[in-house]
Every structure is written in structure tokens, then in C-alpha cells.
N, C-alpha and C positions, 0 to 999 in steps of 0.2 A: 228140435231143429234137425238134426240126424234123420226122423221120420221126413220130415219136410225134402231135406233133400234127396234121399234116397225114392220120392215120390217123384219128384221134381227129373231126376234123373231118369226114371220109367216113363214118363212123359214123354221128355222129349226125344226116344231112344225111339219109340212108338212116331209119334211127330214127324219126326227127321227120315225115318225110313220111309213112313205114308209118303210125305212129298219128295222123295226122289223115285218112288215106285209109281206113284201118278205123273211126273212132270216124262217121264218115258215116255209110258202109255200115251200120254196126250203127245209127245213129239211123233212116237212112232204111228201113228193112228189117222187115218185121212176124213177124221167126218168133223173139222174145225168149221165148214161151212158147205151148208147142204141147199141143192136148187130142186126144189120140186115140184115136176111141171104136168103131173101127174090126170090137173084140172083140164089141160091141153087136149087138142082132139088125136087123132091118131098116131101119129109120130113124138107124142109126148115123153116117150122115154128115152129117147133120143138126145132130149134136152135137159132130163133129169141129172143131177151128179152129184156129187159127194168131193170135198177137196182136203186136204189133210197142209202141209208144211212145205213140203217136195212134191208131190203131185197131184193131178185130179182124175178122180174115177167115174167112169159110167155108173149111174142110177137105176139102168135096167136092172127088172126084179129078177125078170124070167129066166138071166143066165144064170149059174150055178156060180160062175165067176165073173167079178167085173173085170173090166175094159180099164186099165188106168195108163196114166200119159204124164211125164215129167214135165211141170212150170217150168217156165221160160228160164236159165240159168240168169241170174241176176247179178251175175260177176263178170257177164264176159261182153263187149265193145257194143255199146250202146247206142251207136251213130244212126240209126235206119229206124231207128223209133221216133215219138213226138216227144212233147216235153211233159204231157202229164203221165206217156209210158214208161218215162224213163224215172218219173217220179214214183211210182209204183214198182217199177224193178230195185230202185232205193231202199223203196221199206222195203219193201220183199229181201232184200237182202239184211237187212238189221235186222229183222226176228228170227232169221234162219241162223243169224249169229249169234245175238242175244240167249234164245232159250236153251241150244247146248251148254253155251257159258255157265247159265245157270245152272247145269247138272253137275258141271266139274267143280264151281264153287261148292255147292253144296258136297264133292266128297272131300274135298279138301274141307271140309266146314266137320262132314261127319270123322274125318281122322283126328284135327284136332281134338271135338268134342270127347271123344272115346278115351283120349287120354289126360284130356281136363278132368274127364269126372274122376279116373281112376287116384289122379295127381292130388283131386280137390287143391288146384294150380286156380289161384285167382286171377294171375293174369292171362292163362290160358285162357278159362271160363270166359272172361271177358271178350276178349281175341275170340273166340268161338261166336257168340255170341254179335259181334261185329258182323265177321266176316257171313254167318247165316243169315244177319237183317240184308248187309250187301247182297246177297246174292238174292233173298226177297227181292229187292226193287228191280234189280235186272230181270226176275220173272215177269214182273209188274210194266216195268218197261216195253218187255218184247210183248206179252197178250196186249199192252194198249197200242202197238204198234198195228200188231194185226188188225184188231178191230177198227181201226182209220184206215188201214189198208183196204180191209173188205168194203169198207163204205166206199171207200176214191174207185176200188176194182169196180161195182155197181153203179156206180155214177157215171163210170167211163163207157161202161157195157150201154146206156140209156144214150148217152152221147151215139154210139155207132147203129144203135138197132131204134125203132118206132118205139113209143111206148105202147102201143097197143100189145105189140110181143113179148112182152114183158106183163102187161095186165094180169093174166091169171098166173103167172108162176108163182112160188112162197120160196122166199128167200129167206135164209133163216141161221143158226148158228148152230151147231151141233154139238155131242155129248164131250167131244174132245177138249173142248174151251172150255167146257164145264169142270171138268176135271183138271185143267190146267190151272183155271181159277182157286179150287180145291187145293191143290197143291201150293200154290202160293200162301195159303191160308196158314198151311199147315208151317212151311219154311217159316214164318214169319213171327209165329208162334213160337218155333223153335228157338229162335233168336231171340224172341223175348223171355224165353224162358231160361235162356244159357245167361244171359244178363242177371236173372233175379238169382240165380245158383252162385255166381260169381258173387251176389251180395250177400249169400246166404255165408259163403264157406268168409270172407270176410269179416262175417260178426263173431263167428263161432272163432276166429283166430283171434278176437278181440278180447272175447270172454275167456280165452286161454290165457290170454296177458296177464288177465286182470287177477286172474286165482293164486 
């Protein structure tokens, strides 16, 4: 039992740091949703881009450095838009709140942890374990946010432009979501695994009773 948990413990030490060093990466990182217009005739890179949380970057290859441009502030007096703009500065603002949320849960998750394991504190364990699944769904929350977000943004863009200009682009999701998903993986994990530790040290305090 003692092997078990002291495995169980390296897990999720391992676990819990992966997903707060990817849920960064993937907040601070602009390639959440990539347009590549590359098929396009001359002025295709133009229309290329790369877009991250906070803003969106030019695609051209041939600068050394992109071109990037702050989204729309999704906090501030919304009168002058439509009603599906204003619906999209909505979400837009719920996943720019959501996924830091879930970084600070997560260190509030990683402080408790660090002293559950030391405590072998069942009801910290627990409490750890809690508050790391909480903070799982709010990851879960805000990437499902984006992803309806990105569809309504494309749907809207089809709305304003022909579809013809839109024909050959590739619209597509980028390495950022990938690792964001990653990280919820991993959060979620961790949570489950601060749960089974809390059962662990639980039995072991039972089997002390009983001697």
C-alpha cells in the first residue's frame, strides 16, 4: 500500500505540473485557430492567419515576424454591434475568463495537494482531489466554449463574405487546442487520482485501527 501510494503520489506530481505547464503554453500561444489561404491566387497571404485567445496574427511566411492585432475587447459597450456580434463577444469573453480560472484553480489545487500528500490528510486528499476535477470542467467548459465560438465566428464571416471566398481557404484548429485538450487530460487525471490516494491513506488508517 505505502508502494502504491507513494507511486500514486509521483504520478500525480508529474500530472498536475504537465497540465499547468500546457494549459499556459496553450493560453499564451496564438495558433488556437489557423486560416490557410495559401491555395489562393496572389494576395493569399494576406488572408492567411493564425489566432490564439487575445489576438490574431498575420500568416505571412516571408516576414521574420508576424503582424499581430488585439480581438475585439469583449468587455467593453457593445451597442454598435448586431445580435449575433454581440453573441460572440459573449463567448469570447467566457473563455478568456474561464481558462485563466483554471490555471489558478489548478495552483490552489497544486498547494493543497503538496500538503495532503505530505499530511497523508484524508480529507485534504479529498479536498485536493475535488477542487482539481472542478477545475478540470472549467478547462472543459472554456475549450467547449471556444470551439462553438469558432464555428458561430465562421458562420458569421460566410454571412458577411460570398462563399466563393471562402472556397479554397482551410480552416482549421491549431497545435494550441491540442495541448489545451492535453492538459485537461491531464488535470482530470490528477483529480482522479487525488480521490484514489484519499482512499488509499483511508484503508491504511483502518488497518491501523484494527492491529
Amino acid at each position: 500500500m505505502k508502494l502504491t501510494l507513494r507511486a500514486l503520489a509521483g504520478f500525480v506530481a508529474v500530472a498536475g505540473l504537465l497540465s499547468f505547464v500546457l494549459l499556459v503554453l496553450a493560453i499564451g500561444t496564438d495558433f488556437w485557430y489557423i486560416i490557410d489561404a495559401s491555395k489562393w491566387e496572389r494576395n493569399s497571404s494576406r488572408l492567411s492567419s493564425h489566432s490564439g485567445l487575445w489576438r490574431t496574427c498575420d500568416g505571412e511566411q516571408s516576414r521574420s515576424q508576424d503582424q499581430c492585432w488585439p480581438l475585439v475587447n469583449p468587455f467593453r459597450n457593445a451597442g454598435n454591434f448586431t445580435d449575433s456580434q454581440r453573441q460572440l463577444l459573449g463567448m469570447h469573453g467566457t473563455f478568456v475568463v474561464l481558462l485563466p480560472l483554471s490555471v489558478i484553480v489548478m495552483i490552489i489545487g497544486g498547494m493543497l495537494g503538496f500538503i495532503s500528500i505530505l499530511a497523508r490528510a484524508y480529507t485534504m486528499l479529498l479536498l485536493t482531489g475535488a477542487v482539481l476535477l472542478f477545475g478540470a470542467l472549467i478547462t472543459l467548459s472554456g475549450i467547449s466554449v471556444y470551439v462553438a465560438y469558432s464555428a458561430a465566428a465562421f458562420k458569421e464571416a460566410l454571412c458577411m463574405s460570398s462563399r466563393q471566398t471562402l472556397e479554397d481557404i482551410n480552416v482549421h484548429f491549431g497545435w494550441s487546442l491540442a495541448v489545451a485538450w492535453i492538459s485537461f487530460v491531464a488535470e482530470l487525471l490528477s483529480g482522479i487520482s487525488f480521490l484514489l490516494a484519499s482512499r488509499i491513506v483511508a484503508t491504511l488508517r483502518r488497518q491501523d485501527q484494527a492491529i
